[in-house]
N, C-alpha and C positions, 0 to 999 in steps of 0.2 A: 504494500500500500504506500502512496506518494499522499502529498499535499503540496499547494503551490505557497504554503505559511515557513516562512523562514527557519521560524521558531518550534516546531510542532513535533512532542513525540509521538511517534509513527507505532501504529500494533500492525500485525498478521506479516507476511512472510517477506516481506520487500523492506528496507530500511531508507527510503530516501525523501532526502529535504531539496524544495529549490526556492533558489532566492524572489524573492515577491514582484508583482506588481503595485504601483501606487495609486491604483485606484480600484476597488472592488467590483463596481457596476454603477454604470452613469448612461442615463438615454437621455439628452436632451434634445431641446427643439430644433430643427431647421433653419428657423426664422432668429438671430442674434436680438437679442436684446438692443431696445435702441439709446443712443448717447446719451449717458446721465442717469437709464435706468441701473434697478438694482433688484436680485432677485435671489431666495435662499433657496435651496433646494435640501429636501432631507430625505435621506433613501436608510432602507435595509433590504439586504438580500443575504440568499441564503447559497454556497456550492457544494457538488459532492460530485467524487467518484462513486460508482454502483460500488455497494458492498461499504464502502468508509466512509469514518466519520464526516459530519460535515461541519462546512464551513460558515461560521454565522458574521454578516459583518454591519455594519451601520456608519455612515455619512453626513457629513454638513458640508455644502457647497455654497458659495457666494458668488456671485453673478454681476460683471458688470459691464453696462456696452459703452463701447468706445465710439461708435460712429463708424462709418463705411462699412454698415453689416458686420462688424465684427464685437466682439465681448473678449473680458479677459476674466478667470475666473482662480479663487483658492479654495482648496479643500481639507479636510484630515477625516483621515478614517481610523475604524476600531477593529479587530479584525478576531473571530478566537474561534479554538476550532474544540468542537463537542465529542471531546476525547477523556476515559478517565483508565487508559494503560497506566501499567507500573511505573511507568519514565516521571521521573520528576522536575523533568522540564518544563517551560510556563510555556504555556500556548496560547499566550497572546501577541499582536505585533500592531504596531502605531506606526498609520503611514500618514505623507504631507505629498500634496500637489499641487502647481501654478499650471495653470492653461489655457490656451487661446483656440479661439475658434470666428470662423468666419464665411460668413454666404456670399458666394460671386456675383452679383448681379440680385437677381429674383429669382436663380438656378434652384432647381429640386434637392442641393443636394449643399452638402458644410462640412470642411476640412477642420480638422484640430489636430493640435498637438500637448502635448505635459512633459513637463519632469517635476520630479519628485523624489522623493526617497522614505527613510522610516528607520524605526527601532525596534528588534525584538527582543527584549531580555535574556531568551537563552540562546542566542546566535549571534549577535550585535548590528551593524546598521549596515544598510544597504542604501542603491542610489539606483531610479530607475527612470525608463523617458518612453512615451510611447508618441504613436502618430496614427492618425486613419482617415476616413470617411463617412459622411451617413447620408442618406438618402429619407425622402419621404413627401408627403403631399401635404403641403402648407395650409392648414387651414385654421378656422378658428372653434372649430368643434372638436371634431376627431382624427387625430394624425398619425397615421402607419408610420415604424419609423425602420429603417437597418443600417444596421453601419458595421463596419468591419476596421480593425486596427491593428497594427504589430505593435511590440513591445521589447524592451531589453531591460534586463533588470541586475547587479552587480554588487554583490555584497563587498562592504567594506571591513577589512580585518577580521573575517570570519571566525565564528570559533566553533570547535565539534559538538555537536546537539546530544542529548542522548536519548536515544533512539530505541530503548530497552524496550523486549516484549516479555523476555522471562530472566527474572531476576537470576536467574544461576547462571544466564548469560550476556554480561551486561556492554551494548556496541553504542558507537557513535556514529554520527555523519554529518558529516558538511558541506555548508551551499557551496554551487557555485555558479556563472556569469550562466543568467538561464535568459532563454529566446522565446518570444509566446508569442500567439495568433488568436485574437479574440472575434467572436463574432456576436451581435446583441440583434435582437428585435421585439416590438413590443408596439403598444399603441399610446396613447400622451390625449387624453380627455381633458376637455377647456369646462372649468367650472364657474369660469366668468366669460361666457365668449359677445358678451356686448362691449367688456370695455376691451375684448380683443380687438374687435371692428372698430373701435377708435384708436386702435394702435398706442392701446395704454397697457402697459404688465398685468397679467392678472394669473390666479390660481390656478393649476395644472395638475391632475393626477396621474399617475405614468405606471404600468405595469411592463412585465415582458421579461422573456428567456434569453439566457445568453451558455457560449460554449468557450472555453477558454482551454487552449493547448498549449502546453508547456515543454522546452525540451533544453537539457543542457548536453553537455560531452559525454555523461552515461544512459542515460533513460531521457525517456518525455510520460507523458501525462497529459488526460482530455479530461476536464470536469467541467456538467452541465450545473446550469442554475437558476433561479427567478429571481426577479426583485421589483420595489415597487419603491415608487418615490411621490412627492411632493413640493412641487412649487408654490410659492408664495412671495409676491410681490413685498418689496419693502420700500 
């Protein structure tokens, strides 16, 4: 069994850690926030390989647009994974991310980018940066959304996790520079869509699955997931 949590002691017959991603799960809209506005966004989602434990995580995002379709955005996430193996590792990890994002024109679709990085207690800190794409139909009701993104993620001063599943055999293991392929989709319901049609910020509820693939120089790893967020104008 894997997890993509830095920090995480692993049970059943595989022993491996990879270093994180900085953002857990984020769908936001199409359309950039516009100049001056400001916007919170609060999500949980939940991931898992079949058979292992999962991964429970929860977000706060800030929103703010810059003018020429574009927003710049900070986050931090919580991250911990619903394990109670022998290993007395902490299985939690605290990630941070800056991000831009920006619509070309009135195009269907919005480029982003982040870096970021994060702490996990029993592995130490990592630094990671992703980029992609989403796609979807701009409205102010209901909006299909997909996007797709790669990621690189590179623990800094790793240290060996321990990895224990039977105490009379006690193993480690250590991240290291891991590559991922995310893909999201979901739908983004307007729960104010009058003061959308006057191009004012307003409340947004956002569900939807996503699949994330993991791979460094030994193994990779696919875990699916859902999550659901919340927009809220400020």
């Amino acid at each position: 069994m894997k997890t993509f949590l830095l920090a995480i002691a692993l049970t059943g017959c595989s022993h491996h850690v990879f270093s994180p991603p900085s953002q857990a799960f984020g769908l936001t809209g199409i359309r950039p926030l516009a100049q001056g506005q400001r916007a919170l966004d609060v999500e949980v989602s939940r991931h898992a390989e079949i058979f292992d434990p999962a991964v429970f995580a929860g977000a706060g995002r800030l929103r703010t647009g810059i003018g020429d379709n574009a927003e710049v955005s900070v986050e931090g996430t919580l991250m911990q994974v619903a394990d109670t193996g022998p290993s007395t590792a902490d299985r939690s990890i605290y990630a941070g991310r800056a991000g831009v994002r920006s619509r070309p024109g009135n195009s269907p679709f919005a480029v982003f980018a982040g870096l970021g990085g994060g702490f996990a207690p029993a592995g130490g800190g990592f630094a990671a940066a992703d980029a992609g794409i989403a796609v979807g139909w701009d409205n102010c009701v209901l909006v299909p959304m997909l996007q797709g993104s790669g990621l690189i993620s590179r623990p800094l001063a790793p240290r060996p996790i321990d990895v224990t599943t039977d105490l009379d055999h006690p193993q480690t293991a250590t991240p290291r520079p891991t590559y991922g392929l995310d893909v999201r989709a979901g739908l983004r319901i307007s729960l104010t869509p009058f003061a959308c049609r006057r191009g004012e910020p307003g409340m947004w509820l956002t569900g939807g699955l996503d699949i994330t693939t993991l791979v460094d120089a030994e193994q990779s790893q696919t875990l699916g997931g859902v999550g659901f967020g919340l927009e809220i104008p400020l």
